[in-house]
C-alpha positions in Angstrom: 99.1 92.0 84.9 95.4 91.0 86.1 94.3 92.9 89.5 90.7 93.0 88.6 89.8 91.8 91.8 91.7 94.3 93.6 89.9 97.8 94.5 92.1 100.7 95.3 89.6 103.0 97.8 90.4 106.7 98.1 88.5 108.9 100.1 89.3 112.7 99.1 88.5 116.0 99.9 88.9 118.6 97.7 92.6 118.7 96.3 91.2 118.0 92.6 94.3 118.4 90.7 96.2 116.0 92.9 93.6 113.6 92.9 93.2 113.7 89.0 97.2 113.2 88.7 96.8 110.1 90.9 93.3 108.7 88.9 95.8 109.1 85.5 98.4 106.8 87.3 95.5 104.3 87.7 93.7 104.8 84.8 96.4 102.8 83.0 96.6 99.1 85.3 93.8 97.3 85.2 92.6 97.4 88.5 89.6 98.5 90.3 89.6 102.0 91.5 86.5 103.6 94.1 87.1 107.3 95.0 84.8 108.9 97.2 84.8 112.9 96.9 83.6 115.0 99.3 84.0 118.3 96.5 82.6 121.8 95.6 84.6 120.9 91.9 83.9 116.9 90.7 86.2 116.1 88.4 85.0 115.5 85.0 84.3 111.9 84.8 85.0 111.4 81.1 88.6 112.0 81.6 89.2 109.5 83.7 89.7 105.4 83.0 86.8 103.5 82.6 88.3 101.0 85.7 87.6 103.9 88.3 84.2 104.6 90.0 84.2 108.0 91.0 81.5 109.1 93.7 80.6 112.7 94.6 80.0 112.5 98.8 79.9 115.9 100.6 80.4 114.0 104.0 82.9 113.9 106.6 85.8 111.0 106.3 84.4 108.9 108.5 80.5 109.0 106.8 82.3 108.5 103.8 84.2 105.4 105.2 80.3 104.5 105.9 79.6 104.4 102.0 82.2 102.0 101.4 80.9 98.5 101.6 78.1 100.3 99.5 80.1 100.1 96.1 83.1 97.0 97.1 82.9 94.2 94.7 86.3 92.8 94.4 87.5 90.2 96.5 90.2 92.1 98.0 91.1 96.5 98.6 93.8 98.7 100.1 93.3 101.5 101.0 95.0 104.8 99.7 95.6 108.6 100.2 94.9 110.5 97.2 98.8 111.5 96.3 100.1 108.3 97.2 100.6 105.3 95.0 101.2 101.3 95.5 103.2 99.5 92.9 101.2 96.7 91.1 103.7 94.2 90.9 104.3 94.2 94.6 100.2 93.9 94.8 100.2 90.8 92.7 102.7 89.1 94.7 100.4 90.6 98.3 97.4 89.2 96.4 99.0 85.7 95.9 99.5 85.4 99.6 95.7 85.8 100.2 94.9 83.5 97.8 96.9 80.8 98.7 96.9 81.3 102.6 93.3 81.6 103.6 94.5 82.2 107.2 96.1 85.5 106.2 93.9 88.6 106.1 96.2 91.3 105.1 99.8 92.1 103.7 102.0 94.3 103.7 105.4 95.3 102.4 108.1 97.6 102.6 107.9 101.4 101.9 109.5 104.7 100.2 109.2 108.0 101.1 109.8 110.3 98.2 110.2 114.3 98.8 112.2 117.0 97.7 115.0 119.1 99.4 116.4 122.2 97.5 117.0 121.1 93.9 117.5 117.5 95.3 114.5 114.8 95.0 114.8 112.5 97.9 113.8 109.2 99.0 114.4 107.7 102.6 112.7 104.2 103.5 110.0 104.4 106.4 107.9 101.9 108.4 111.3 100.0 108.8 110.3 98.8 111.8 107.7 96.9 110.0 110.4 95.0 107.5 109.7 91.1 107.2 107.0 91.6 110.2 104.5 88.6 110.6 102.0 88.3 113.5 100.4 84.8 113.6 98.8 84.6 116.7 95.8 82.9 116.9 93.9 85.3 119.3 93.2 88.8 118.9 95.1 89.2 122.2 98.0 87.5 121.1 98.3 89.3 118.1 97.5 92.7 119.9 100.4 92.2 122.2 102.9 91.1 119.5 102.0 94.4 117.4 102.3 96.5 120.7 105.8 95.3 122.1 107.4 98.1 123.6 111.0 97.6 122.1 109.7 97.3 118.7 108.3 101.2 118.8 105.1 102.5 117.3 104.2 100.3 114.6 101.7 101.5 112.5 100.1 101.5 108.8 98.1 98.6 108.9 94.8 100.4 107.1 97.5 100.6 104.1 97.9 96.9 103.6 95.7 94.7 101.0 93.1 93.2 103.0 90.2 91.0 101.9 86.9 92.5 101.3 85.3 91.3 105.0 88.2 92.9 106.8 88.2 96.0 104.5 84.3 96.5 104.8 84.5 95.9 109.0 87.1 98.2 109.2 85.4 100.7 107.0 82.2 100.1 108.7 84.1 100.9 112.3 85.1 104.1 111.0 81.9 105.4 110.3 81.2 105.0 113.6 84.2 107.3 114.8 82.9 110.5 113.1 81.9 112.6 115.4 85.4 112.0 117.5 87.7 115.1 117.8 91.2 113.8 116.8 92.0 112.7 113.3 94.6 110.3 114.4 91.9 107.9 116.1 91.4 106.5 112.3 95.1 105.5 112.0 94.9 104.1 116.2 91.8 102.4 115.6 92.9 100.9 112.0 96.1 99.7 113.7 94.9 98.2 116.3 91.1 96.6 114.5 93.6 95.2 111.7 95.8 93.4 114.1 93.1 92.2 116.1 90.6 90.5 113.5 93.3 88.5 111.8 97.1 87.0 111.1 99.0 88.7 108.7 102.5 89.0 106.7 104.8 91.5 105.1 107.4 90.8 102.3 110.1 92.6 100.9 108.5 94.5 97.7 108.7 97.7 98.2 104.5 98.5 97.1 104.1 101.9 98.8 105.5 105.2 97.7 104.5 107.3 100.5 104.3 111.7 99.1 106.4 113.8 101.3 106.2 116.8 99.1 102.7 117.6 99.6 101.5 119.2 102.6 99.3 117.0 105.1 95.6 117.4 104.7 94.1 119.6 107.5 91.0 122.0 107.8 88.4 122.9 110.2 87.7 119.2 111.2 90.6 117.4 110.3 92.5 119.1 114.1 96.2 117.3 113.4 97.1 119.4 116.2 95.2 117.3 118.6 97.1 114.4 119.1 95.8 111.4 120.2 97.8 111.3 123.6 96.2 114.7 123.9 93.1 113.3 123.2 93.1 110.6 125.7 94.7 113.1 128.7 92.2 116.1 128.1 88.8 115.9 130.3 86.8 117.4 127.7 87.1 114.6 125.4 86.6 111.9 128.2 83.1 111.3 127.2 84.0 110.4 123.1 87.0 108.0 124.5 84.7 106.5 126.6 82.3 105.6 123.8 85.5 104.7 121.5 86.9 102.2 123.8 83.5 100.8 123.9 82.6 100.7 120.3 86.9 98.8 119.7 86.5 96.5 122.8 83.6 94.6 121.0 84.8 94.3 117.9 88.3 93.6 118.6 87.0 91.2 121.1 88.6 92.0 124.3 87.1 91.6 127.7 88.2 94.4 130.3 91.6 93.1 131.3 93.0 92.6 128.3 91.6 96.3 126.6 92.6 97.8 129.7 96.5 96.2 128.7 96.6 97.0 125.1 95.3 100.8 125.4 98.1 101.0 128.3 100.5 100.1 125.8 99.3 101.9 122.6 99.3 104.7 124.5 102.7 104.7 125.9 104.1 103.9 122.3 101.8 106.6 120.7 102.9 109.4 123.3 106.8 108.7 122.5 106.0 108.7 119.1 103.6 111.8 119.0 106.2 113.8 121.5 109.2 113.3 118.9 106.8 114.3 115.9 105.8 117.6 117.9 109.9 118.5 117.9 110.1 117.4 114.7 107.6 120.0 114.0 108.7 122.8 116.0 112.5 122.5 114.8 111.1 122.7 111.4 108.5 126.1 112.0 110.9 128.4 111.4 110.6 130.5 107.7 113.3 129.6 106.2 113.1 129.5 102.2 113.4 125.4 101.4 116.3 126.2 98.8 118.4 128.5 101.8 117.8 125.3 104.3 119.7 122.8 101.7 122.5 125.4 101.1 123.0 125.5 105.0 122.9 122.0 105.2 125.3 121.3 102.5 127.8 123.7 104.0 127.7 122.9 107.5 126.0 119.2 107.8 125.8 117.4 104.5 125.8 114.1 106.4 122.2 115.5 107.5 120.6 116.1 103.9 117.9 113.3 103.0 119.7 110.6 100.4 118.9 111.0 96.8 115.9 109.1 95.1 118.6 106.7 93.5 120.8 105.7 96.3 118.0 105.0 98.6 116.5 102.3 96.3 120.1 101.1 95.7 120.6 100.7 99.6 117.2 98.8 100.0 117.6 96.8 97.2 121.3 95.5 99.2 119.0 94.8 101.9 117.1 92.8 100.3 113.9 94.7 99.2 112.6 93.9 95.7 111.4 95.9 93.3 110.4 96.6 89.6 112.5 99.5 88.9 110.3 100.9 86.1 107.5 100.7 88.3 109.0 102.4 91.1 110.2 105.4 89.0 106.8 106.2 87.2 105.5 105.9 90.1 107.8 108.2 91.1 107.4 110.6 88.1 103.9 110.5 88.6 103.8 112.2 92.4 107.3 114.4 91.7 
């Protein structure tokens, strides 16, 4: 399975041991692999596959997003968190899109969140509002408005999909330009909403993504994921960085006034619902109670509630129509549990 012109690009911080398990996953497909490490402790480069260029940058995400276009070669990248995996037969089949529809920019697929609940190891399918999207407009507009439509929800993970190079490097290249900005999440707006606007795109029905719900989120001193971006937009102190970011997205998304002024209305609207049931999520969820005491609780008194079992989840997609290589999906599987 040839994806030699496909680059896999992480950018990490710290977190060696889970970066190392993921680089072992890769090691063994022949694919192209750049990680950029902003680390005290580099990971010894001779254990890791020969397909994998592994750069030392003690910079912030988004000067490392910077360095990007620096090292990218291969005719086509997706981007990756460092304990999350993509499946490469679902990339093959993404990668014969691009090649054979040179309209197409990026691809995506469906998605599988794996975690763990008491003894159980789960799996639950997310992004499902994104199943069998398409968004063929032929202005940025068009396709802006068609991502943003109200009844659809928040739809997001669009830096995730395999792009082509040009798309992967602007996008990049954008984001070094976002560093200094306050909230994380304007990396995941700004990809949304850059992705949709400089090009058509598909998804199909291989599941490719195996999303890690067993690790804990990265966060530190200037990764805030306690200022949302709603927050962000509604505080006064910030107004001066949204300013400059609405700037910097209306000329490269090209949007004249009106039709920015539209889309931000919109994205923010979805993103406030979204960010709003998130922050309950959270706050049901802060109370101290040992993981293995929750599941007893829940089996007693609402079983219906406890997350579906690894097995039956891909057994429910698959009757949905979702493809899959099974012995794909549970090394992958093996490798982040």
């Amino acid at each position: 399975m040839d994806l030699s012109d496909v680059t896999i690009v992480i950018l990490s911080r710290g977190r060696e041991d889970i970066l190392a398990r993921t680089l072992k996953y890769w090691s063994k497909i022949n694919i192209a692999v750049l990680v950029l490490h902003n680390t005290e402790n580099p990971i010894d480069v001779q254990e890791i596959g020969s397909n994998i260029t592994y750069v030392v940058e003690k910079l912030n995400y988004g000067e490392r997003c910077g360095r990007v276009s620096a090292y990218l070669t291969t005719d086509y990248a997706i981007l990756s968190s460092d304990d999350e995996l993509y499946l490469p037969s679902a990339l093959v089949e993404m990668k014969r899109v691009l090649e054979n529809r040179t309209s197409i920019v990026s691809v995506g697929g469906m998605t599988i969140a794996v975690g763990k609940y008491g003894p159980v190891r789960t799996a639950v399918p997310c992004y499902t509002n994104m199943r069998l999207y398409s968004n063929l407009g032929d202005s940025s507009f068009e396709r802006l408005l068609n991502h943003f439509n109200e009844p659809s929800g928040y739809r997001n993970g669009a830096i995730y999909r395999l792009m082509r190079k040009e798309l992967m490097n602007d996008l990049m290249n954008t984001f070094s330009t976002l560093n200094l900005i306050s909230t994380p999440y304007i990396y995941e707006v700004t990809g949304d909403i850059l992705v949709t606007a400089l090009g058509k795109s598909v998804y199909l029905p291989n599941i490719y993504w195996i999303r890690n719900w067993i690790n804990q989120p990265v966060g530190h001193r200037t990764w805030d994921r306690k200022l949302y971006f709603s927050n962000w937009v509604s505080d006064r102190k910030y107004e001066r960085e949204l300013l400059f970011w609405g700037e910097q997205l209306r000329e490269i998304a090209d949007l004249n006034q009106e039709e920015y002024s539209n889309i931000f209305r919109k994205v923010l609207e979805l993103r406030k619902s979204s960010e709003e049931y998130e922050q309950e999520r959270l706050s049901r969820g802060s109370i101290p109670i040992p993981d293995s005491i929750k599941f007893l609780l829940r089996k007693l008194f609402a079983p219906d509630s406890i997350p579906p079992r690894i097995e039956k989840t891909i057994y429910t997609m698959e009757a949905q129509g979702a493809k899959l290589n099974k012995i794909e999906l549970l090394t992958a599987i093996e490798s982040i549990t």
